[in-house]
Steps between C-alpha positions, in 0.01 A plus 500: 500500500693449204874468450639633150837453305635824646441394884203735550191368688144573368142496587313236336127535508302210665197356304160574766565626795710766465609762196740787460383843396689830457785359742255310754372195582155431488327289749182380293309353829538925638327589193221224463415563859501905430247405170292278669439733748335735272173541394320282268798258471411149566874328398848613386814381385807687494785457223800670280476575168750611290493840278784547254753745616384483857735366803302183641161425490208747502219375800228375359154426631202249368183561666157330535287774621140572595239805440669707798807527288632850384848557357540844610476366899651233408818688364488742796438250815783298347759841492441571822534180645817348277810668428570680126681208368298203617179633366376329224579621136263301336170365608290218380111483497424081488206314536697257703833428594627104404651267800669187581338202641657625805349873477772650375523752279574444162718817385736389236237500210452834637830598467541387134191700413630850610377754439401446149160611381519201229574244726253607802151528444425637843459869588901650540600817630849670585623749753494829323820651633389852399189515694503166738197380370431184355415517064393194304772347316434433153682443168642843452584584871645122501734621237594846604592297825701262361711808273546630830256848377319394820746457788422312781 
């Protein structure tokens, strides 16, 4: 938490394990272990980005997946196991994810990279809050998102 100059206490977010969205915290290990246990997904990695105009960080996912993989059970096992808010906004398709020496996962180039079509070469889709299903993200929606035409 975070004191101000007027006396009032805020949350700060913390950088890995944990994110706020929509007025909640996050708990990126609950949502790694909900994506891992879906089908097709080999390794995960949990993390907040942030969307202009939006309080906190959005959940994002990066995925390395194999041929089981489909989007559409992927997107419904996850809503029915995780609540509205900690299910991820944005999702990730990579060939692999980077570590440490020590295993660890490396999220903070992930972080940097966004959501941004021109900085992420890998497959990227977002939560379409219309119709819950997850749409590729590229240059146009990646604007309308960031005007706040899309909201998330």
């Amino acid at each position: 938490m975070r004191l101000d100059e007027g006396g009032y206490f805020y949350f700060v977010d913390r950088v890995g394990d944990t994110f706020r969205w929509k007025g909640e915290n996050v708990a990126t290990s609950e949502v790694d272990q909900a994506v891992v246990d879906c089908p097709g997904v080999v390794e995960a990695t949990t993390y907040g980005v942030e969307i202009p105009g939006a309080d906190g960080r959005a959940g994002m996912v990066a995925v390395v997946v194999d041929d089981r993989f489909d989007l559409s059970e992927f997107q419904h096992r996850l809503s029915r196991r995780l609540p509205d808010y900690a299910c991820p906004v944005m999702v990730r398709i990579s060939p692999a994810l980077d570590t440490t020496e020590t295993f660890k996962q490396k999220k903070h180039d992930l972080m940097r990279q966004g959501f941004d079509p021109r900085l992420v070469k890998d497959p990227l889709f977002f939560k379409d809050p219309k119709s819950d299903a997850y749409l590729a993200v590229d240059a146009g929606t990646y604007a309308r998102i960031l005007d706040g035409s899309i909201r998330l």
